[in-house]
C-alpha positions in Angstrom: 0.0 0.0 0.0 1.7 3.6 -0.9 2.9 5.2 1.8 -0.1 8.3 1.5 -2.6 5.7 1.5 -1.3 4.1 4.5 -1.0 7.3 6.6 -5.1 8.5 5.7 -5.8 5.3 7.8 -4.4 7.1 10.7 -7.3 9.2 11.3 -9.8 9.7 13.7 -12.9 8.5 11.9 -11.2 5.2 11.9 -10.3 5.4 16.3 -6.2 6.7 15.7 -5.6 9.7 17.6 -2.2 11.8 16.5 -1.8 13.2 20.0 -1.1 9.9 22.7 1.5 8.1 22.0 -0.6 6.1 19.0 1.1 9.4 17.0 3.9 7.7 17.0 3.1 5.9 14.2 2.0 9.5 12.1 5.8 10.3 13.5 7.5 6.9 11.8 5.7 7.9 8.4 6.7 11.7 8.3 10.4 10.7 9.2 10.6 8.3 6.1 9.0 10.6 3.9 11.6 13.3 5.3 14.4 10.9 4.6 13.5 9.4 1.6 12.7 13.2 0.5 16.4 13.8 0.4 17.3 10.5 -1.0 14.7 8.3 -2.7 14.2 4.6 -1.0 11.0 2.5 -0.7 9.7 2.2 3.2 11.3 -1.4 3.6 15.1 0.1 2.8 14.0 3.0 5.3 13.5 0.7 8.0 16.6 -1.4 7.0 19.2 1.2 6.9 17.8 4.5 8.7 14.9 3.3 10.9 15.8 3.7 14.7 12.8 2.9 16.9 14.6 4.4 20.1 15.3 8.1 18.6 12.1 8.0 17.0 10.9 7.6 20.6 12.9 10.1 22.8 11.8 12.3 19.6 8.3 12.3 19.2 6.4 14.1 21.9 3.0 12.6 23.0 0.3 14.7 25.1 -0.4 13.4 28.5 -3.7 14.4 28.8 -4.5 12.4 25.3 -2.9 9.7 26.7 -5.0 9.6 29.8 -8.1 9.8 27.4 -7.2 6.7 25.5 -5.6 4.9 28.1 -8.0 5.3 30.9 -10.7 6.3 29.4 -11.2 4.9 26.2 -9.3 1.8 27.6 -7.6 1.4 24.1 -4.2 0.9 25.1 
């Protein structure tokens, strides 16, 4: 599936919310298209060669009150 196809399925009308850490995903997709903006690679390179879960994670910045919404609330986590 391309890539923009993929990330229209993170949206709200289908339960993912950008701002918990569920975003993270939204984060993983920007960052490849960043990358392979500046040199062209299909998403399976990406992950092979630049993806690194652990500074995608200390990068990306969740909201805690979003997380207490889906977590507690919503129970989705």
């Amino acid at each position: 599936m391309p890539i923009e196809q993929a990330k229209r399925q993170l949206a709200t009308r289908f339960g993912h919310f950008r701002p918990p850490d569920t975003g993270i995903l939204d984060f993983v997709f920007e960052r490849y298209l960043r990358d392979s903006a500046r040199t062209p690679m299909s998403f399976l390179d990406w992950v092979d060669t630049m993806y690194d879960l652990a500074a995608l994670k200390q990068e990306f910045r969740s909201k805690g009150w979003a997380n207490r919404l889906v977590d507690g609330i919503l129970r989705r986590e």
